[in-house]
N, C-alpha and C positions, 0 to 999 in steps of 0.2 A: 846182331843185337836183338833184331827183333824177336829170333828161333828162342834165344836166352829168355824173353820177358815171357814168350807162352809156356816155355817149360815151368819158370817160375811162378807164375797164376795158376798152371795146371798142381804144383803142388801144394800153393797156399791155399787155395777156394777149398779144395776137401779138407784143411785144419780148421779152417774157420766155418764151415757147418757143421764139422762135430761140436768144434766149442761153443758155438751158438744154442746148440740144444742143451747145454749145461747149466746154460747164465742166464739170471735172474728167476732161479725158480726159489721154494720154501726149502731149507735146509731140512734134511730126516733127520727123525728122533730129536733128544732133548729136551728140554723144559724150559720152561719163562724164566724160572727161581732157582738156585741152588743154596741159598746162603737165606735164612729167615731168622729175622733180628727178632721179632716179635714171635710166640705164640704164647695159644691160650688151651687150658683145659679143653678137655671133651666135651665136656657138659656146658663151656661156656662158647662152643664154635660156632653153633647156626645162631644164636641171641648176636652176637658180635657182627658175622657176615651180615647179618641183618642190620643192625648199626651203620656199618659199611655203607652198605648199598641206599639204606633211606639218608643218608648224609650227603652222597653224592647226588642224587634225585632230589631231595631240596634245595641241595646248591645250583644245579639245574635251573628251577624252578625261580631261585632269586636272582639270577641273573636274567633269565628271560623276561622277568616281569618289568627288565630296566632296558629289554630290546630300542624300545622305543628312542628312546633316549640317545643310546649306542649307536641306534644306525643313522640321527639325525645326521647331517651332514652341514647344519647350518651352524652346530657345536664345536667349538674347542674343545676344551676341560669339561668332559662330564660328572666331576665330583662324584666319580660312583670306584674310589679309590681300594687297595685292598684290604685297609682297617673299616672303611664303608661296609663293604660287601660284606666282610669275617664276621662284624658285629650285627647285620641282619641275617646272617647263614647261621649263627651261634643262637640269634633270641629264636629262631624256626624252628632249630634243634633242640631248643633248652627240653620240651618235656619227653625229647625221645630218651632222654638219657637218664633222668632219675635213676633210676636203677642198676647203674653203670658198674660193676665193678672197678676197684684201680687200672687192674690191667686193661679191661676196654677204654677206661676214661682214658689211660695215658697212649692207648692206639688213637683216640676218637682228637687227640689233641693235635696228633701228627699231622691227622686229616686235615683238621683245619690251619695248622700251620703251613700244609702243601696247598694249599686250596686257597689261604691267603698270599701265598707268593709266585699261584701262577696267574692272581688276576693284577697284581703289582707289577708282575715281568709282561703285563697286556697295557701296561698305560700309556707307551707312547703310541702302539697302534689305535688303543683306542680312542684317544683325545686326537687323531688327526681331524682336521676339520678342512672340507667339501667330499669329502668319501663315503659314500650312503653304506654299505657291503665292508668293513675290514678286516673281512676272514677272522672273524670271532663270534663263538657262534654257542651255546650253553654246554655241545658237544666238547668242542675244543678246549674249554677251561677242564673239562670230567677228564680230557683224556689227559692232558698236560699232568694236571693235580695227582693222576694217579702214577704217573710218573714219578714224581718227586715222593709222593707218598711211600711208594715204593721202595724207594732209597733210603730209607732209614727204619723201613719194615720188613721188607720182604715179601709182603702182601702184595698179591695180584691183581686188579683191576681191569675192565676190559669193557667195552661199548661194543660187541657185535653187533650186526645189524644184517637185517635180509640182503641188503644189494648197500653194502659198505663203501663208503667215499677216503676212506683213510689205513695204509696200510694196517697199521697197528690193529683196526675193528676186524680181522680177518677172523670169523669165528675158524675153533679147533676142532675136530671131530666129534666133540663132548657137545659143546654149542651147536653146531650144525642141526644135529638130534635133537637139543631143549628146542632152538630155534623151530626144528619143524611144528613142537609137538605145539608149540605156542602159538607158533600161525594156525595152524590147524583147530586150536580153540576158541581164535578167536577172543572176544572181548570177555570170555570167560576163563581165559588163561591165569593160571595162579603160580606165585613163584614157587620155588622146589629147591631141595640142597640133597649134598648125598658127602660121605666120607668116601676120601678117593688117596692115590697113591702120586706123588707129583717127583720122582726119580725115590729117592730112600724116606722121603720126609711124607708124611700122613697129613693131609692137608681135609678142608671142608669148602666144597667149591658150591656155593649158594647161585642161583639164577631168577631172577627178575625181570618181567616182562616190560620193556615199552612201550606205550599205545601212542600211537600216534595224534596229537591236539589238532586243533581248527587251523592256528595262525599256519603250523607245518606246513599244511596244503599247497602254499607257495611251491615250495622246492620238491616236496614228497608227492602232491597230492597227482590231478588230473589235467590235461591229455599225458599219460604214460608216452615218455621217448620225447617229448615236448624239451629244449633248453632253461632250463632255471635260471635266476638271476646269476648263479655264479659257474654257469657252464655247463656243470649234469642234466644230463636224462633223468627226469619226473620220473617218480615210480609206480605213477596209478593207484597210490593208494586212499584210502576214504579215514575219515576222523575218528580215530577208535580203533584201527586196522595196525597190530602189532609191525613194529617196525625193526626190533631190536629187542635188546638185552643189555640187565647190567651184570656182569658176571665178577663174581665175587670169589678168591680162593686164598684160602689162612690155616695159617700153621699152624696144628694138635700140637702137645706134649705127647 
C-alpha cells in the first residue's frame, strides 16, 4: 500500500507543477470590447472621450466631498441616495456639456444612468451604521459605473493606477507607457489621446492623468510599506504625485 501511495505522488506532484505555472495568469491576446453599441464620428472622438473621462472625475469628486458623511460610523441612512448623488453629479456637469451633440448627449445619459445605479446598488453598504471603512471608496463607484456603462455602450473605461489595488486597474501595455510618461512629468503631466486599432473596430483611447490630493495620503501617502486602514502597503507618495489614470477608449464610425 504504502509502495502504491509513493508511486502515485511520484506521478501527480510533476502534473500539478506544470499546471500550476498555468493558473492564474493574464489570458494572451484579445480585447476588452468586441461588440460597440455606441460610436461616434471622428471628429467627434477626442470631445466625447473627453466628456467621458471629466464625468467620471466629477463623480469622483462628488462623492468624496460626502466621505465624511460615508465613513461616519455613528450614521445609519446617510441620505446621500442615487437620485441625491445623479442630481448633484448632473448640476457639476451641466456646463460641461452645452455643447453636446445628440449622440454624446445620449452616451453622456448612459453615464449617468450607470453612475446612478452603481451608487443605489452601494446603499445598503453604505447606510450600515458602526462601520467607519465600508469598502466604498470614489474609486469603486468609477470602476463599478463603468461597468455598467459599458453594457449598454461598449465603451471602455479603466482607473490604472501605478501600484493598483483592484484587478480590473491592471494597466495594459498602452497604459503602462502613458502611465510612465505621466509619472515622469510629474505635476506637469497633460492628458493625451491617439486613434488606435482595438481587434477590427477603430476605437480613440484618451488618457487622463490623476494627481494624487491631501486627504489620499491616509492610504497613498507616507511611511511607504506602512499598513493602511484597509490593509495595503502606503505607497510613499506626496500630494500632487500622479497615481493613476482614467483611460478612456470609444468607438469611430
Amino acid at each position: 500500500m504504502k509502495k502504491i501511495l509513493l508511486i502515485s505522488l511520484s506521478v501527480l506532484l510533476p502534473l500539478c507543477a506544470k499546471a500550476s505555472g498555468d493558473i492564474g495568469i493574464a489570458a494572451k491576446g484579445g480585447f476588452p470590447e468586441y461588440l460597440f453599441l455606441e460610436k461616434v464620428n471622428e471628429s467627434e472622438a477626442h470631445s466625447t472621450a473627453v466628456m467621458i473621462s471629466k464625468s467620471l472625475a466629477i463623480g469622483r469628486l462628488v462623492i468624496f466631498a460626502q466621505m465624511g458623511k460615508l465613513t461616519d460610523p455613528t450614521l445609519g441612512d446617510k441620505g446621500f441616495s442615487g437620485d441625491v448623488f445623479a442630481d448633484q453629479w448632473k448640476s457639476a456637469l451641466e456646463a460641461e456639456f452645452m455643447d453636446a451633440s445628440p449622440t454624446q448627449q445620449r452616451i453622456i445619459d448612459k453615464l449617468i444612468w450607470a453612475g446612478k445605479l452603481s451608487m443605489d446598488n452601494n446603499q445598503d453598504r453604505l447606510n450600515v451604521q458602526g462601520v467607519k471603512w465600508k469598502h466604498f471608496l470614489p474609486a469603486k463607484w468609477a470602476r463599478e459605473t463603468g461597468l455598467m456603462f459599458n453594457s449598454r455602450t461598449g465603451i471602455v473605461t479603466k482607473q490604472p493606477s501605478v501600484n493598483y489595488r483592484h484587478p480590473s486597474n491592471a494597466p495594459d501595455l498602452k497604459e503602462i507607457e502613458v502611465l510612465t510618461e505621466f509619472v515622469n512629468a510629474g505635476t506637469e503631466a497633460k492628458p493625451k489621446g491617439e486613434f488606435a486599432m482595438m481587434g477590427k473596430q477603430k476605437v480613440y483611447r484618451y488618457f487622463d492623468p490623476i494627481n494624487l490630493m491631501p486627504p489620499c495620503l491616509a492610504c497613498h501617502g507616507k511611511p511607504k510599506g506602512e499598513l493602511d486602514m484597509l490593509g495595503f502597503e502606503k505607497d510613499g507618495f506626496d500630494a500632487g504625485d500622479v497615481i493613476g489614470l482614467i483611460s478612456v477608449s470609444v468607438a469611430v464610425e
